[in-house]
C-alpha positions in Angstrom: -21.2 28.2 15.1 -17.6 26.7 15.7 -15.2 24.4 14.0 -12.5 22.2 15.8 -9.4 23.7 15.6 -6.4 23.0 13.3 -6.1 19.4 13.1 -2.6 18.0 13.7 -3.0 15.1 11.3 -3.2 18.2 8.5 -0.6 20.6 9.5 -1.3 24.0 8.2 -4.6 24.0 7.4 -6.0 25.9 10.1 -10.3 26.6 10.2 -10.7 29.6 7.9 -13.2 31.1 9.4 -16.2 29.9 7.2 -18.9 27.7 7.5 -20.1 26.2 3.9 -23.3 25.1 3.0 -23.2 25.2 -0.8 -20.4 24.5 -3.9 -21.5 25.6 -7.2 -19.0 24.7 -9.6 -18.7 25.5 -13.0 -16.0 23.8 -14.9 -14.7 24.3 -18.5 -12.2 21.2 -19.3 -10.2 20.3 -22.0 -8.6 16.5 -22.0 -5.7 16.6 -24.4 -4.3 19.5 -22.6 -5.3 19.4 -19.4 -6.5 22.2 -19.2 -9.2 23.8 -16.7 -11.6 27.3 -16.5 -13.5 27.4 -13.7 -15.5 29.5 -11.5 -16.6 28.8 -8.2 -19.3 30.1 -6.1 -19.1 29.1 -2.2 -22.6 29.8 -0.2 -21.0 30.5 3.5 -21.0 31.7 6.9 -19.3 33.4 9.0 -18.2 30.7 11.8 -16.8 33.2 14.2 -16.6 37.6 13.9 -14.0 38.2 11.4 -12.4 40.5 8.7 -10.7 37.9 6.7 -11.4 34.4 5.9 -9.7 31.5 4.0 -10.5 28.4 1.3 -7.6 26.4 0.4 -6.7 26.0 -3.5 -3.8 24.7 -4.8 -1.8 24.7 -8.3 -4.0 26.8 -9.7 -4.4 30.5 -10.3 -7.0 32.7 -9.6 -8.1 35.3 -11.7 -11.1 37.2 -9.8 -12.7 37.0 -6.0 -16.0 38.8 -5.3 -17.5 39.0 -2.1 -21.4 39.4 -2.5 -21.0 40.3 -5.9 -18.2 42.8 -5.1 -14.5 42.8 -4.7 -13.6 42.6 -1.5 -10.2 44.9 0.1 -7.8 42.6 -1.1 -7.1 38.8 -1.7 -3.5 36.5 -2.5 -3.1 33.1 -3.1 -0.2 31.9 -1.1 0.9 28.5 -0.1 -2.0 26.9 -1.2 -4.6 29.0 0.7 -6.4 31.9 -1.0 -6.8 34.6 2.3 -9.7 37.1 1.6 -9.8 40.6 3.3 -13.2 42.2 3.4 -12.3 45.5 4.9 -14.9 44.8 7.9 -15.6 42.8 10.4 -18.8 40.9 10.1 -20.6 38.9 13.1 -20.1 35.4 13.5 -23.4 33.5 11.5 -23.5 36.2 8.8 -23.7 34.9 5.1 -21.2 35.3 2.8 -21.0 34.6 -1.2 -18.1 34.3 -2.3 -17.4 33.8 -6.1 -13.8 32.7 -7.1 -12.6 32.5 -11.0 -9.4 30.4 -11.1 -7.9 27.7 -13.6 -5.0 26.5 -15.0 -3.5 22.9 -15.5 -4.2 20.8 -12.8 -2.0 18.5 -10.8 -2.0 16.2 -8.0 -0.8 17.5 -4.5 1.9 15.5 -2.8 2.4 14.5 0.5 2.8 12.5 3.5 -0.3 9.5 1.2 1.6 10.1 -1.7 -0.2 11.7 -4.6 -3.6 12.9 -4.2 -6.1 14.8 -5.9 -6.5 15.6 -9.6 -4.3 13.0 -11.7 -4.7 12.7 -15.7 -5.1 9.1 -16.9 -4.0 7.6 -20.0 -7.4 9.2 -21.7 -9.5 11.6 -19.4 -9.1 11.7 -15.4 -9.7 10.3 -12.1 -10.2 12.9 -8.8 -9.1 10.7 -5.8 -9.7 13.2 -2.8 -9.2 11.8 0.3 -7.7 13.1 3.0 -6.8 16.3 1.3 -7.2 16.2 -2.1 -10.2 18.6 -2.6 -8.3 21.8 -3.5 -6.5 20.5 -6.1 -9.4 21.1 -8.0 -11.9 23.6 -6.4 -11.0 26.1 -3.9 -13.5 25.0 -0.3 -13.1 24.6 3.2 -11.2 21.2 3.3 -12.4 19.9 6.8 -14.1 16.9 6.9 -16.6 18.4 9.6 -17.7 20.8 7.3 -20.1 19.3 4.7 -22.1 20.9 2.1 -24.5 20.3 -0.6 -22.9 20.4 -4.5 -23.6 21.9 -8.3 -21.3 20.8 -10.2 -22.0 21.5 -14.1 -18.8 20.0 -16.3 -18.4 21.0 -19.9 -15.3 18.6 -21.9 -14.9 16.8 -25.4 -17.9 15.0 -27.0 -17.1 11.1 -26.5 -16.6 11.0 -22.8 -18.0 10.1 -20.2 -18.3 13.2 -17.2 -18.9 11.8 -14.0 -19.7 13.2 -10.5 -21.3 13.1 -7.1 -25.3 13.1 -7.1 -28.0 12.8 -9.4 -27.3 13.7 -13.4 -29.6 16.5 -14.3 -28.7 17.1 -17.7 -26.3 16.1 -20.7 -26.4 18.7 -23.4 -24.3 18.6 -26.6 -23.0 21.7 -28.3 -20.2 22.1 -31.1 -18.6 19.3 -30.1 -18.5 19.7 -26.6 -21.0 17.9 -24.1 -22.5 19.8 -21.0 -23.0 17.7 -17.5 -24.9 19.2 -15.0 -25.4 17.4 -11.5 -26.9 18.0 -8.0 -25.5 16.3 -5.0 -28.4 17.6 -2.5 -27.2 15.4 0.6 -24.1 17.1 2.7 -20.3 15.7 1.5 -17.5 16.8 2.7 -14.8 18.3 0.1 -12.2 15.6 0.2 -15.6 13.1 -1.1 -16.0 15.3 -3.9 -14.7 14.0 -7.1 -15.0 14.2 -11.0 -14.3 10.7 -13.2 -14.0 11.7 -16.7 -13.3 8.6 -19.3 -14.1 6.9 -22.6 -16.8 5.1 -20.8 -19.7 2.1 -21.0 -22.5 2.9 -18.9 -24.0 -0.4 -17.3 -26.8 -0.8 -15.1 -26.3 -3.3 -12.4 -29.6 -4.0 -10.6 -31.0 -2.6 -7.4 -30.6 1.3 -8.7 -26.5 0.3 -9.4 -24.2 1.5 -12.0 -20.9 0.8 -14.1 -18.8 2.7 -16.1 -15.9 0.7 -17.8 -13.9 0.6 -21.1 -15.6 -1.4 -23.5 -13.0 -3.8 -23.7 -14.0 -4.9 -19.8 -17.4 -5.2 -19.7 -17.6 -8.7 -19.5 -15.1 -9.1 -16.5 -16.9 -6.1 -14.8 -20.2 -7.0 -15.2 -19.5 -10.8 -13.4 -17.1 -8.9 -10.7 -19.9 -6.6 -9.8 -22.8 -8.8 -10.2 -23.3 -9.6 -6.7 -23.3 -5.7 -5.6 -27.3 -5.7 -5.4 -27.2 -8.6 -2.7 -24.4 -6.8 -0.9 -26.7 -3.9 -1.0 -29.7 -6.1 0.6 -27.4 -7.5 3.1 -25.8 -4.0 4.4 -29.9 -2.5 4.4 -30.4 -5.4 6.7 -27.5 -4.5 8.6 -26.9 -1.0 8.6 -30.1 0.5 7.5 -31.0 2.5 4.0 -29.0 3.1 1.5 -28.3 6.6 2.5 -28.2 8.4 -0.9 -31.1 9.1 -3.5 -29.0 9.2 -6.9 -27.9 5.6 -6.1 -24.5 3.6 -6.6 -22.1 3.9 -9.5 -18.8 1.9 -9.5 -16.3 3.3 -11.8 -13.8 0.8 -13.7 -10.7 3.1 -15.5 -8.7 1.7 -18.3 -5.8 2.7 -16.1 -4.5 0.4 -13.2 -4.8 1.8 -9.9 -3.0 0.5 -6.7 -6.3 0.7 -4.5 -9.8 1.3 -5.2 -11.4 4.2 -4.1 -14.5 5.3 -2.5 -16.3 8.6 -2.9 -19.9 10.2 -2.2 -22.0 7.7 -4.3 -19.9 6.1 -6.2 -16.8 4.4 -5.8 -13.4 3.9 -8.3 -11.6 0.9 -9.3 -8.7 0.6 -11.8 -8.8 -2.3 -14.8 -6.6 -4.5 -12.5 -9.5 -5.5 -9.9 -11.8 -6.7 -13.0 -10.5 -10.3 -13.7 -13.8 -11.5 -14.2 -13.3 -13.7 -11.2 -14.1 -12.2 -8.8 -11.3 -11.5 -7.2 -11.7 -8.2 -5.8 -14.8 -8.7 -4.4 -13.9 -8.6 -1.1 -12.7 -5.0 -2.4 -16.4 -4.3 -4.0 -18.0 -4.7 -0.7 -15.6 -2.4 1.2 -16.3 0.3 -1.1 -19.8 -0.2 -1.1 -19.9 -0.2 3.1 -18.5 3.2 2.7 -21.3 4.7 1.5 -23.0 4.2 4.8 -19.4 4.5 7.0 -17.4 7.3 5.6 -19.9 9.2 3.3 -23.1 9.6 4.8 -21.2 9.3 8.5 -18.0 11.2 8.1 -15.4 12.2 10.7 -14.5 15.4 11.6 -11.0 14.4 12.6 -9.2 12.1 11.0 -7.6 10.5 14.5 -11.1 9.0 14.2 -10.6 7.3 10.6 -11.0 3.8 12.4 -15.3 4.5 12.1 -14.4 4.7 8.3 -12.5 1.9 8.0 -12.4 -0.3 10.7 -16.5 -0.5 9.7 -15.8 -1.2 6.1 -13.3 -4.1 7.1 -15.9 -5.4 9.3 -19.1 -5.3 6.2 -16.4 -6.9 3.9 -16.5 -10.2 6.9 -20.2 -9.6 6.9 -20.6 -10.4 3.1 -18.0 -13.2 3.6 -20.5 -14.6 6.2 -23.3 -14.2 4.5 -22.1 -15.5 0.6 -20.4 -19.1 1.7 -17.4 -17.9 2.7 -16.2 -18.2 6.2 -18.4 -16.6 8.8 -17.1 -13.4 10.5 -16.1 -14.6 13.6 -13.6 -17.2 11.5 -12.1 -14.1 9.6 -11.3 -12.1 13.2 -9.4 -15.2 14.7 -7.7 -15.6 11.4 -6.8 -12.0 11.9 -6.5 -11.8 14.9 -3.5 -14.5 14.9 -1.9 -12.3 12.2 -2.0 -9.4 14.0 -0.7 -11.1 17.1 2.8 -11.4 14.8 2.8 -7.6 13.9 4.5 -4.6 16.1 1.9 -3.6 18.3 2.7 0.3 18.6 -0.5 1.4 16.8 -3.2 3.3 18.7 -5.8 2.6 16.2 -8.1 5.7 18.0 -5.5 7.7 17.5 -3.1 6.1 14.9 -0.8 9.6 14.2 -1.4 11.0 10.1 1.9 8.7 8.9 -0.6 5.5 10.4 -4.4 6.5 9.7 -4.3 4.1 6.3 -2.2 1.5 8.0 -3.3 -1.7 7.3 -3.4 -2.7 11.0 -6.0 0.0 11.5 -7.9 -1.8 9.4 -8.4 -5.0 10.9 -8.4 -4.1 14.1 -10.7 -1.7 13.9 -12.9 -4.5 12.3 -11.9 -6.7 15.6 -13.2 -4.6 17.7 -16.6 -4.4 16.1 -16.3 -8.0 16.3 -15.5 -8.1 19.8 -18.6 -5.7 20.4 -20.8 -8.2 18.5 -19.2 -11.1 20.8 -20.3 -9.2 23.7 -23.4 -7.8 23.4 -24.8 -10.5 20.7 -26.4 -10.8 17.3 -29.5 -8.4 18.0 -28.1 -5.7 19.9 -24.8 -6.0 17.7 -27.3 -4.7 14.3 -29.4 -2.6 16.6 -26.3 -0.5 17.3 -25.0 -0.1 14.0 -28.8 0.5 12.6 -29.4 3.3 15.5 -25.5 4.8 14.8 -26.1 5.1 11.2 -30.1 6.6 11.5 -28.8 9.3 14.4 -25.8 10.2 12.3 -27.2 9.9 8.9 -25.4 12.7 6.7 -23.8 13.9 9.7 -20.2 14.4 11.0 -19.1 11.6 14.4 -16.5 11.2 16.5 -15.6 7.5 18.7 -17.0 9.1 21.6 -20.2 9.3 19.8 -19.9 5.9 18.6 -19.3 4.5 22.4 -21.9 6.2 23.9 -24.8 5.2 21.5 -23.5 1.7 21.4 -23.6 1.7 25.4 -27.4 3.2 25.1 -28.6 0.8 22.8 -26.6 -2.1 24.7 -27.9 -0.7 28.3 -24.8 -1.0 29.7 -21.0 1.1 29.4 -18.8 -0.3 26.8 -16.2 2.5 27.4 -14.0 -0.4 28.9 -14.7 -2.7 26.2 -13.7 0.0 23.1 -10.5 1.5 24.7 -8.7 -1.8 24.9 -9.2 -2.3 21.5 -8.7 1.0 20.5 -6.4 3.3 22.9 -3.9 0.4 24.2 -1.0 -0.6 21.7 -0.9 -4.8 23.7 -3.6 -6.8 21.3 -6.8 -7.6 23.2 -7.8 -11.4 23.2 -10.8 -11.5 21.2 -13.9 -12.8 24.2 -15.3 -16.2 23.9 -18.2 -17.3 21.6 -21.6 -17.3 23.3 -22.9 -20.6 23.9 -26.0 -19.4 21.7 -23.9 -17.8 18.7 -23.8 -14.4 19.7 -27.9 -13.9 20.0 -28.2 -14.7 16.3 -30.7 -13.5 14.7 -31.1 -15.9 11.7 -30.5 -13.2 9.2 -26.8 -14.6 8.5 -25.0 -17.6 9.7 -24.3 -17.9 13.1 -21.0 -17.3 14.8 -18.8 -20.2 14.9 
């Protein structure tokens, strides 16, 4: 049982020495204040033979850590990482429950993607986690490689809306106060965690969907989201199942945000990408692709955030394609030409932290699905992404993984193919449309 060692994208957040296969959080929250009590208890395991291990948690204090129920030699809570001393070395796979009582007022953290992490709205919250937002609000492991399962049982103000990863398993009222308890029984990793709490409509959508949104944006948010259950059908097609069982929920704040944002099951927007137009919804469709690329198939280094991205890019051309718009292969010369305009000193495989959310990455990663689909066509094009997202499903990849299934499925390398688009900085030229359309298989307009 190993983890990959520190990452250099997140300097100073070395592996601490667990590996975590259940959050149970309890969290008591007040809204006007800001104000959180909270206890934590982390199902683990040793990773390695150690006497001390690590979670990261920061801007808040912790009152009490217990170790199987018992207070272990000593702990501190230092630079944002809360080190644990047991007082004995125990063997690498051996479990360890560790319970940690901590609150306080929380905050975002800042950093090199500006703010991220716990950040008060106008009236209630939004928890954007990604990369390393997670311990702003719970103290975990915050590796992307390390998922876990989630309890996470909220207790705030009667009147709003509490909102988390997974399924809802109860809502109980008591002296004013409302008590949310939910599972989220498929492995996320931390920085997918999150916690949405708002003066809220709740909306169903179709096809097992969801929206939450102020009362004063229903209208705009119902048309804006209305095509979601088609998108849904489409990226099934596509990509395979949807991959979680509590479903979709889109989240609409009062609040405008810069970017939407995706996590485990649901996905965020701010009041600015509702015009009731429709004019995010290239935006709806990238958020909804990440449930399949991101979530249920996570990275376990972010050099790698290209099979997050570059994949959600590419379903947002896929939807173009397939409602009237223009057809995929359209979108990637139009790209492709902008691109061509652009410095070409990103290594999109291995963009550097400062670059992983670079809009470049974006797009090309999106190319070079594209240029895959050009090459081996239509039908072994889906097959791929179908047979990556089943062998993966809930699981942690890496490119390499990517390439290699890709050349299985395709019978042939595609190492060649992938690095020019993805470890060279010179722009590839995109290769030339099959005389058939790709190998289409009817399912979508062909290529053209």
């Amino acid at each position: 049982m190993t983890h990959p060692p520190e990452d250099p994208y997140l300097p100073g957040r070395p592996e601490g020495g667990l590996s975590v296969d259940r959050y149970e959080l309890e969290l008591d929250y007040r809204v006007a204040t800001n104000r959180l009590d909270a206890r934590a208890v982390v199902h683990a395991q040793a990773s390695r033979t150690l006497d001390r291990f690590s979670l990261d948690l920061r801007g808040l204090r912790v009152r009490q850590v217990l170790v199987g129920g018992k207070r272990p030699e000593r702990w501190a809570l230092h630079d944002g990482r809360l080190t644990v001393r047991l007082g004995r070395e125990v063997l690498a796979g051996t479990s360890l429950l560790v319970e940690v009582r901590y609150g306080g007022q929380p905050g975002p953290a800042r950093g090199p993607w500006g703010e991220v992490g716990w950040e008060e709205l106008e009236d209630g919250l939004i928890v954007a986690g990604q990369p390393d937002g997670a311990p702003t609000w719970f103290p975990c492991h915050d590796s992307p490689a390390d998922k876990a399962t989630f309890g996470v049982t909220v207790t705030a103000e009667a009147g709003y809306e509490v909102i988390t990863n997974g399924r809802l398993i109860s809502r109980t009222p008591r002296a004013g106060r409302v008590r949310w308890v939910y599972d989220q029984p498929e492995p996320m990793a931390p920085y997918l965690a999150t916690l949405q709490i708002g003066r809220y409509e709740r909306l169903a959508t179709g096809s097992g969907t969801e929206a939450l949104v102020p009362p004063r944006l229903e209208t705009a948010a119902l048309y804006d989201l209305g095509r979601q259950p088609e998108m849904i059908a489409l990226f099934e097609e596509r990509f395979g199942p949807y991959p979680f069982a509590a479903g979709y929920t889109v989240v609409v704040t009062d609040d405008v945000l810069e970017i939407p944002l995706e996590a485990q099951g649901l996905s965020v927007f701010g009041a600015n990408h509702m015009d009731g137009r429709r004019g995010s919804e290239r935006l709806v469709a990238h958020e909804l692709a990440h449930q399949w690329f991101g979530n249920s198939l996570t990275v376990g280094r972010w050099r790698d955030i290209w099979l997050h991205e570059g994949f959600a890019c590419y379903a947002e051309w896929l939807w173009s394609e397939r409602s009237g718009g223009w057809t995929a292969h359209r979108m990637a010369r139009s790209v492709r030409a902008r691109l061509s305009l652009l410095p070409q000193d990103l290594l999109i495989g291995d963009p550097g932290a400062a670059a992983m959310f670079d809009d470049r990455l974006y797009k090309r990663g999106a190319l070079t699905l594209h240029a895959l689909r050009l090459t081996v066509g239509d039908d072994v094009f889906f097959e791929i992404l179908r047979t990556w997202t089943a062998r993966y499903r809930h699981g942690t990849v890496s490119t390499e993984q990517f390439v290699a299934c890709a050349s299985e499925v395709a019978g042939t390398s595609l190492v060649l193919l992938v690095e020019s688009w993805l470890y060279r900085p010179a722009l590839p030229e995109l290769p030339p449309l099959p005389p058939s359309g790709g190998g289409s298989s009817g399912l979508v307009p062909r290529l053209g």
